[in-house]
C-alpha atoms as one frame of an Amber mdcrd trajectory, in Angstrom:
protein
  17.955 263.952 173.740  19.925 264.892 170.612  19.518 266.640 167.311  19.104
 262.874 165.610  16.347 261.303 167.935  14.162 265.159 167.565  14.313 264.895
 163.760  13.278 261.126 163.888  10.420 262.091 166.051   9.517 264.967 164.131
   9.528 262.036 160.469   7.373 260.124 162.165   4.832 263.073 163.353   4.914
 264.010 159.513   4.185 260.259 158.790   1.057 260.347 161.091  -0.730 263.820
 159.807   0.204 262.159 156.576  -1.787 259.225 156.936  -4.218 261.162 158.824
  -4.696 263.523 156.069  -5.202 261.067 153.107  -7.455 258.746 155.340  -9.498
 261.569 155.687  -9.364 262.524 152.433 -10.263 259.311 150.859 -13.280 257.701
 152.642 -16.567 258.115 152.141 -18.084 257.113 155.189 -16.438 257.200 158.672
 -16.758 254.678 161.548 -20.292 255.955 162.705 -21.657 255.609 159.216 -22.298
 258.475 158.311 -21.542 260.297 155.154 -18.539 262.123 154.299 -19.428 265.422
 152.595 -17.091 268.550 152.071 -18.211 270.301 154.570 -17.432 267.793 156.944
 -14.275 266.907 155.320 -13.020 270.611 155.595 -14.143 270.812 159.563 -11.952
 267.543 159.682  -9.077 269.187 158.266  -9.232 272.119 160.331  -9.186 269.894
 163.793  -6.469 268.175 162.348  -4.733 271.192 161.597  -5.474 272.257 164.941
  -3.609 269.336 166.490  -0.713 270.062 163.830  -0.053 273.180 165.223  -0.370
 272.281 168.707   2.546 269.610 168.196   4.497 271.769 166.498   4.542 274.185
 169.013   5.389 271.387 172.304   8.104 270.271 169.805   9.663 273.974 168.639
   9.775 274.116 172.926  11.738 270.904 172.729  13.970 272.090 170.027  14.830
 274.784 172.409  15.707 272.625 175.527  17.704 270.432 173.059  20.060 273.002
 171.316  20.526 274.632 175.297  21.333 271.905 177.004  23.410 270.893 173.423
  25.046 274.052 174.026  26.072 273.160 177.842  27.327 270.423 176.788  29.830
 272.611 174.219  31.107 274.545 177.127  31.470 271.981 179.249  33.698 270.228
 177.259  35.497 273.155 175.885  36.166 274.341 179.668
């Protein structure tokens, strides 16, 4: 995997928590029906957050398997 395809990845993830965040900033009432207050809104954004920071960490451990084996491949071709 290169440097290119991780950065795409990571526009879309931003993309999705994006979309994520507005939509659950902007409605009123989710798919059960019941009523959006703040309260509810702000234990919404914390799960989400929660699930931020749990991507970002599996794809900081990619970033490190791509820039080793990115590295290999510098070596190898400079041997």
């Amino acid at each position: 995997m290169s440097m290119k395809i991780w950065w795409a990845i990571n526009i879309v993830w931003l993309f999705i928590f994006g979309a994520l965040a507005i939509l659950i900033g902007a409605r009123n009432v989710d798919g059960a029906g019941v009523v959006q207050t703040p309260e509810i809104k702000m234990i919404t954004f914390v799960i989400l957050g929660i699930a931020l920071i749990v991507v970002v960490l599996i794809q900081l451990i990619f970033l490190y398997f791509v820039r080793k084996s990115t590295a290999n491949q510098l070596t190898k071709r400079l041997s």
